[in-house]
C-alpha positions in Angstrom: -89.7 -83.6 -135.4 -87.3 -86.1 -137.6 -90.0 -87.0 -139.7 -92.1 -88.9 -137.8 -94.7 -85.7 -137.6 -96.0 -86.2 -134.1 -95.6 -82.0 -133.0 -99.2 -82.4 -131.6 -98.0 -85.0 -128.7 -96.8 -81.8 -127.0 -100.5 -81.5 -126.2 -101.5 -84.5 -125.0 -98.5 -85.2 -122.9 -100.6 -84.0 -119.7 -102.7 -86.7 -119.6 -102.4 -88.4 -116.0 -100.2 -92.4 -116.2 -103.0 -95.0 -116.4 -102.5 -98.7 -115.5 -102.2 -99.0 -119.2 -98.2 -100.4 -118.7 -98.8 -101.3 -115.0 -95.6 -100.4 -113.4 -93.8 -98.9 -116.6 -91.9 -95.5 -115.4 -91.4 -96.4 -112.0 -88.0 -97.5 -111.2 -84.9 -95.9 -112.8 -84.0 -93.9 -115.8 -81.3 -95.0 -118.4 -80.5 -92.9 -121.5 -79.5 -94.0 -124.7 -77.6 -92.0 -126.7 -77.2 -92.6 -130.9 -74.6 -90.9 -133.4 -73.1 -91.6 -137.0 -69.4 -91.8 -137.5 -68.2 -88.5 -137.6 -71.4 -87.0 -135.5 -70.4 -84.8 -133.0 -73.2 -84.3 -130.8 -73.2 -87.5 -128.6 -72.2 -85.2 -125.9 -74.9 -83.1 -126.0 -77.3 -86.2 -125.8 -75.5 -87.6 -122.9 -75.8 -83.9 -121.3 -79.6 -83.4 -121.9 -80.2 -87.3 -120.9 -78.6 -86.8 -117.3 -80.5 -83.6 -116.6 -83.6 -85.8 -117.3 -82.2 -87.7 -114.7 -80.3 -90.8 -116.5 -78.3 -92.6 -113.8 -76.9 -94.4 -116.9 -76.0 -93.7 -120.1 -75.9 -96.5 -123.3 -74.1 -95.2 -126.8 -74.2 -96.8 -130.3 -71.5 -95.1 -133.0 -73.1 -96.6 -136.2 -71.7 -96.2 -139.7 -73.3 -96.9 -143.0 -76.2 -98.9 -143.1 -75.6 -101.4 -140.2 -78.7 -102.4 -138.3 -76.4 -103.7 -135.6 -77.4 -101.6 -132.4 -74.9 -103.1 -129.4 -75.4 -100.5 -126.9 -79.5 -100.6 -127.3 -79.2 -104.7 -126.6 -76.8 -103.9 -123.8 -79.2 -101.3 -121.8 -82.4 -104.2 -123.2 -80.6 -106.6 -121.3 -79.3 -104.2 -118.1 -82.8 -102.6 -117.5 -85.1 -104.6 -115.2 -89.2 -103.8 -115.0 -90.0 -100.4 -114.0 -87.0 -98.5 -115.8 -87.5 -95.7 -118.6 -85.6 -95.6 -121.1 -85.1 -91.9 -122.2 -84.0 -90.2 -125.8 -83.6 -86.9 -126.9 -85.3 -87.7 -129.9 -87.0 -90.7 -131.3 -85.1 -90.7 -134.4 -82.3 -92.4 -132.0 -84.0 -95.3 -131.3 -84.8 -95.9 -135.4 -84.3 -95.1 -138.8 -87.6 -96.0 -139.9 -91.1 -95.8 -138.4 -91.2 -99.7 -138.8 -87.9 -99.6 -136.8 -88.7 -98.0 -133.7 -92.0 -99.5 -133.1 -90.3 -102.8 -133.1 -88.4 -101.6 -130.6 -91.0 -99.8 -128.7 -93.0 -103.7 -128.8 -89.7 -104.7 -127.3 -89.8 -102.2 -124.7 -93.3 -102.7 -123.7 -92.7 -106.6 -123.7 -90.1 -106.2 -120.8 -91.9 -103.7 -119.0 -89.6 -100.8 -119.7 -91.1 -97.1 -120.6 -89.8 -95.1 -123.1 -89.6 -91.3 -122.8 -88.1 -89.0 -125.7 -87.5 -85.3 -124.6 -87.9 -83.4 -127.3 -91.5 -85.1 -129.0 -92.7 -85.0 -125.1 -93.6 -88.6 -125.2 -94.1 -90.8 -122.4 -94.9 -94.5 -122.9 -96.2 -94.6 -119.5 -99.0 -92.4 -120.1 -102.3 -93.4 -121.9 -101.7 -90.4 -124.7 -97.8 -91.6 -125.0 -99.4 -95.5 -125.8 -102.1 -94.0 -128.2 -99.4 -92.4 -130.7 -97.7 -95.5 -130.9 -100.9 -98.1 -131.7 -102.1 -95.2 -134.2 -98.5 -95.5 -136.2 -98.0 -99.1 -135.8 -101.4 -99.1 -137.5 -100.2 -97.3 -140.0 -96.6 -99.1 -140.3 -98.7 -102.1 -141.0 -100.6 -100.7 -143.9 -98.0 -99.5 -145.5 -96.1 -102.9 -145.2 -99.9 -104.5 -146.4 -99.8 -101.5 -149.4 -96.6 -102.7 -150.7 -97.3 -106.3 -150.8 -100.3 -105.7 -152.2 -99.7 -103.7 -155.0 -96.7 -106.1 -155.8 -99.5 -109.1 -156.0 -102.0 -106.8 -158.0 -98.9 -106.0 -160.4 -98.3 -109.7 -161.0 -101.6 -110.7 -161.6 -102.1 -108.0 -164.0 -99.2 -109.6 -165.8 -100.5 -112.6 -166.3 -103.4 -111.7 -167.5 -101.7 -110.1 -170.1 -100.0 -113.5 -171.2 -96.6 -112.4 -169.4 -94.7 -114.6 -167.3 -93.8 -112.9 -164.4 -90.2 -114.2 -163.2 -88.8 -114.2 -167.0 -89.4 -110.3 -167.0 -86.4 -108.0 -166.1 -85.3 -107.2 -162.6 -87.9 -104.6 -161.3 -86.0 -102.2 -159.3 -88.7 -101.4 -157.5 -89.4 -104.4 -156.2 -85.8 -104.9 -155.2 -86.0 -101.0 -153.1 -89.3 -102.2 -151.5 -87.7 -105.3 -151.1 -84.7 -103.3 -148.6 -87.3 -101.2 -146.8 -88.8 -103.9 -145.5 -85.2 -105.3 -144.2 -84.6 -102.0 -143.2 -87.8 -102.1 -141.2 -86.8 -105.4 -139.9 -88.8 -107.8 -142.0 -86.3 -110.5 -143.0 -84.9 -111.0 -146.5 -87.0 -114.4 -146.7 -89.9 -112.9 -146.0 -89.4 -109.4 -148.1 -88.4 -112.1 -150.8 -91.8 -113.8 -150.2 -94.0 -110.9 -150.0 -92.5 -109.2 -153.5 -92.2 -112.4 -155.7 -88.4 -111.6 -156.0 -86.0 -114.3 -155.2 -83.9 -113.8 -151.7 -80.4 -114.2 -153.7 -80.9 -110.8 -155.3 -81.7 -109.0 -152.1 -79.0 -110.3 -150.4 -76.5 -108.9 -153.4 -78.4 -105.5 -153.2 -78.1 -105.6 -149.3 -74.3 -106.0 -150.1 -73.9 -103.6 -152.7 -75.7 -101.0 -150.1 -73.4 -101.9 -147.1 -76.3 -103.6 -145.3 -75.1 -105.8 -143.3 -77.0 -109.7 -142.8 -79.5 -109.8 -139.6 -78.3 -111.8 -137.0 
């Protein structure tokens, strides 16, 4: 399941569509298809995604760590209120867990379903929209964890006479620090969140090939 453990939505997938994203699911289907450089098997999304009954079919080829998604914006943009937008797995729509429920809260904003094929999830239906408020829970208190810790760390610091800022760079701060980008939290506000100045994220964010948000 990619990682994002959710086998068990198999199971629930039956429940009946509730009013629970009004008229989500009722106009057309559009697929989105992801792939690396050098991944073959865009194909065999675009294949699976038209049995489902995509009428069309958006494509991103991303390389490295880009967070630029063109084709995701472009079918955003294209789909009007009622459309579902269908993957063959959710790992297309994000890298991170963070990631996708952006996008999901994106999705949902607009009006737009989202069904993946494979994890049997269907926005549309009340036990599609449970799994995704009981992982955006949990997205958030993982974000809250990190910050946390980094504030209880600091603290401890000082009351040990250390001044933090005059210490060495702490790596770890600086990976936690490009999660968070990675999980669309801006730099300023990873920089604020782990006491680390923005500069030095930036420079990692280079270093790794991650390109600047927009």
């Amino acid at each position: 399941m990619d990682g994002y453990g959710w086998g068990a939505a198999a199971a629930l997938h039956s429940v009946h569509r509730t009013t629970v994203w009004e008229t989500c699911g009722m106009g057309d289907i559009l697929g989105y298809a992801r792939v690396s450089t050098g991944d073959q098997d865009v194909a065999g999304q675009t294949m699976r995604l038209e049995k489902a009954g995509a009428i069309k079919i958006f494509t991103d080829v991303i390389s490295g760590k880009s967070m630029e998604r063109p084709g995701l914006a472009e079918l955003i943009a294209y789909a009007r209120k009622g459309d579902t937008l269908a993957v063959v797995r959710l790992d297309r729509l994000g890298r991170s867990l963070a990631e996708l429920l952006t996008t999901v809260e994106t999705l949902r904003g607009q009006g737009i379903a989202l069904l993946s094929l494979e994890e049997k999830i269907d926005t549309s239906s009340a036990a599609g929209e449970l799994i995704f408020h009981v992982f955006g829970a949990i997205a958030h208190f993982e974000r809250r964890l990190i910050s946390e810790r980094t504030r209880d760390g600091i603290a401890a610091a000082r009351a040990k006479g250390k001044q933090p800022g005059r210490q060495p760079l702490d790596m770890s701060k600086v990976d936690a620090a490009i999660k968070l980008v990675e999980a669309r939290i801006s730099p300023t506000e990873a920089a604020r969140q782990l006491g680390i100045g923005r500069s030095t994220i930036y420079r990692e964010m280079r270093r790794m090939g991650i390109e600047r948000p927009a």
